[in-house]
C-alpha positions as CSV (number, residue, x, y, z in Angstrom):
1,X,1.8,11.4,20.1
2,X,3.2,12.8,17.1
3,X,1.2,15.0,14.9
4,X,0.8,15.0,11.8
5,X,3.5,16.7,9.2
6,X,2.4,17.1,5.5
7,X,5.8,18.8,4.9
8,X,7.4,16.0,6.3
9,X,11.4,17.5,6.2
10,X,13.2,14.4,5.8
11,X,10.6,12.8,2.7
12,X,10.8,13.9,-1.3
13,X,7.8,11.6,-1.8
14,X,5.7,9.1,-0.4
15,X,2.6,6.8,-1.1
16,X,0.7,3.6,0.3
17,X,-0.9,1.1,-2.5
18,X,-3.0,-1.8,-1.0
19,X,-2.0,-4.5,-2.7
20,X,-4.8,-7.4,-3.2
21,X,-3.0,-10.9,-5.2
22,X,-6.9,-12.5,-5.6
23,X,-5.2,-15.9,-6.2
24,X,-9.0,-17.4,-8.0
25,X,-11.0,-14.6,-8.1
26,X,-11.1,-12.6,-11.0
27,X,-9.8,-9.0,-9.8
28,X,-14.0,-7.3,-11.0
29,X,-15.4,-9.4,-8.5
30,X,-13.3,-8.8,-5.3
31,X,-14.4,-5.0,-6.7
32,X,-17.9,-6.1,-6.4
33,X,-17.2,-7.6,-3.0
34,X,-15.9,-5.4,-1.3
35,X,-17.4,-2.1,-2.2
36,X,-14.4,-0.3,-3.2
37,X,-13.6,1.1,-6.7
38,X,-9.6,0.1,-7.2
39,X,-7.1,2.4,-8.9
40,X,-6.2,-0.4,-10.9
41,X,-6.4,-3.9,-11.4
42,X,-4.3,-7.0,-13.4
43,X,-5.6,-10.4,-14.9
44,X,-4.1,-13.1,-14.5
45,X,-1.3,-13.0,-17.4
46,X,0.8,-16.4,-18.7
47,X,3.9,-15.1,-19.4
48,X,6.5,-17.2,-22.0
49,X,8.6,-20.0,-20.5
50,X,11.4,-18.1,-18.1
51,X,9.6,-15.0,-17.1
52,X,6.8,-15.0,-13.9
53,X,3.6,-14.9,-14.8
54,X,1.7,-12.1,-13.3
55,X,-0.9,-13.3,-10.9
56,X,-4.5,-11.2,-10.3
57,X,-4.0,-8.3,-8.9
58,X,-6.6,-5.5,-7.4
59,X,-4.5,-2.3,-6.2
60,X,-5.5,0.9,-4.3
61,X,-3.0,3.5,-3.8
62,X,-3.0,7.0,-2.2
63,X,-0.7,8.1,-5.3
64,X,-2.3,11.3,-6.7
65,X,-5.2,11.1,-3.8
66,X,-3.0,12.5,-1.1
67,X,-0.9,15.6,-1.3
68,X,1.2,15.1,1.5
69,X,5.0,13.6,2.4
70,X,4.0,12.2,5.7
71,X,3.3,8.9,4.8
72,X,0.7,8.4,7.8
73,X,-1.8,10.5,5.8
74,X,-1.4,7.9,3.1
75,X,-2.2,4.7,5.3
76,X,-4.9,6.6,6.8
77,X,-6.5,7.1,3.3
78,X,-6.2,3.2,2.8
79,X,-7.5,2.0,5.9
80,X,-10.6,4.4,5.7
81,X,-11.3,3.2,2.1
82,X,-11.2,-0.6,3.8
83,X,-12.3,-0.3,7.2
84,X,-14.2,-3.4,8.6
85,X,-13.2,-5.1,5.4
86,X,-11.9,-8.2,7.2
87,X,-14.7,-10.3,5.8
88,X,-13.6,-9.4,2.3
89,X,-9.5,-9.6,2.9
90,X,-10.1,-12.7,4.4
91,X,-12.2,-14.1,1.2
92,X,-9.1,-13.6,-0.6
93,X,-6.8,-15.5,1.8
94,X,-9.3,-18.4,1.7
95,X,-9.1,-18.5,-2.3
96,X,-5.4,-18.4,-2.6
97,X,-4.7,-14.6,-2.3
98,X,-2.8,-12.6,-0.4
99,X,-2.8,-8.7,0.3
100,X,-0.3,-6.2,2.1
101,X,0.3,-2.8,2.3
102,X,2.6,-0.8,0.5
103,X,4.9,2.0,1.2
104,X,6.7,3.5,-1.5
105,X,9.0,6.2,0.5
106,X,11.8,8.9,-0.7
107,X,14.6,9.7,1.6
108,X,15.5,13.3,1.5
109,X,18.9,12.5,3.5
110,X,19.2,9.3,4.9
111,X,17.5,10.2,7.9
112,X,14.6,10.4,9.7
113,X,12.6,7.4,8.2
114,X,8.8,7.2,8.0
115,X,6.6,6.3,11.0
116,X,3.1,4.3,12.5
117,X,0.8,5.7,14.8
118,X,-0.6,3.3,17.3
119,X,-3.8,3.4,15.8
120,X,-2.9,2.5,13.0
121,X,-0.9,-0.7,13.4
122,X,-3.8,-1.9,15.7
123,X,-5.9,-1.5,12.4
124,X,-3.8,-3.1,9.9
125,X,-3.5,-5.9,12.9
126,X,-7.7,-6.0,12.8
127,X,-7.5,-6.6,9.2
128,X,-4.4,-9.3,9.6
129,X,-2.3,-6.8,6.6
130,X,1.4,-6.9,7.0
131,X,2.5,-3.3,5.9
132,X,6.3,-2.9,4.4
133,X,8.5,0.0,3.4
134,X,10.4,1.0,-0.5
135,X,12.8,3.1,0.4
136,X,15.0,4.9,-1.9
137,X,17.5,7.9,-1.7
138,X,17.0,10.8,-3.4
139,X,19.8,10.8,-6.2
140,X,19.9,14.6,-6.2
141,X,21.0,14.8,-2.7
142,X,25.0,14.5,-2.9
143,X,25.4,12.9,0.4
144,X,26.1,16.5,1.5
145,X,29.8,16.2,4.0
């Protein structure tokens, strides 16, 4: 098993944001449900003929929480702040909503991209939450040949 590495080499920065689209319930009372204080939430916005209109959103991020580039640490602070929330995720899916998992991630190099622990994908799996990866490259680096 790989340990944990909050120097993590190969990342400039990383974070996890839970991201909870509460289709028809108002983002306060999917707080209520579920026990968790958000770091932000979004009403439901029209928007003027030819842009999207934002849906309801309740979000949770490890962004400013966790000081640390391996972006395990992050997840790990999600999933604890959710754990044996299925009853509550699922609420959401029934009213129209849908929620995921986040990764913003920083490439140092181009190399040596971010990783799961076991453990953790068998949680994300318990609480049905499809997890993806936004990865950019550091501009500063010059590609370095």
């Amino acid at each position: 098993m790989t340990l944990y590495d909050d120097e993590y080499a190969t990342c400039v920065e990383t974070y996890a944001t839970l991201r909870v689209f509460t289709g028809d319930v108002p983002p306060d009372r999917f707080t209520e449900y579920i026990g968790v204080t958000p770091s932000k939430t979004q009403e439901f916005q029209i928007r003027p003929e030819g842009w999207k209109s934002l849906p309801a959103g309740w979000f949770l991020t490890s962004q400013s929480e966790i000081d640390s580039r391996d972006v395990r640490r992050h997840i790990d602070f999600i999933l604890d702040q959710i754990d044996a929330k299925t009853d509550a995720l699922a609420w959401i899916r029934e009213s129209g909503g849908i929620a995921d998992v986040m990764c913003y991630w920083v490439s140092a190099s181009g190399q040596g991209g971010p990783s799961l622990l076991p453990a953790q994908s068998s949680k994300l799996a318990a609480l049905d939450l499809e997890i993806w990866f936004d990865v950019y490259f550091d501009a500063s680096d010059d590609g370095g040949d």
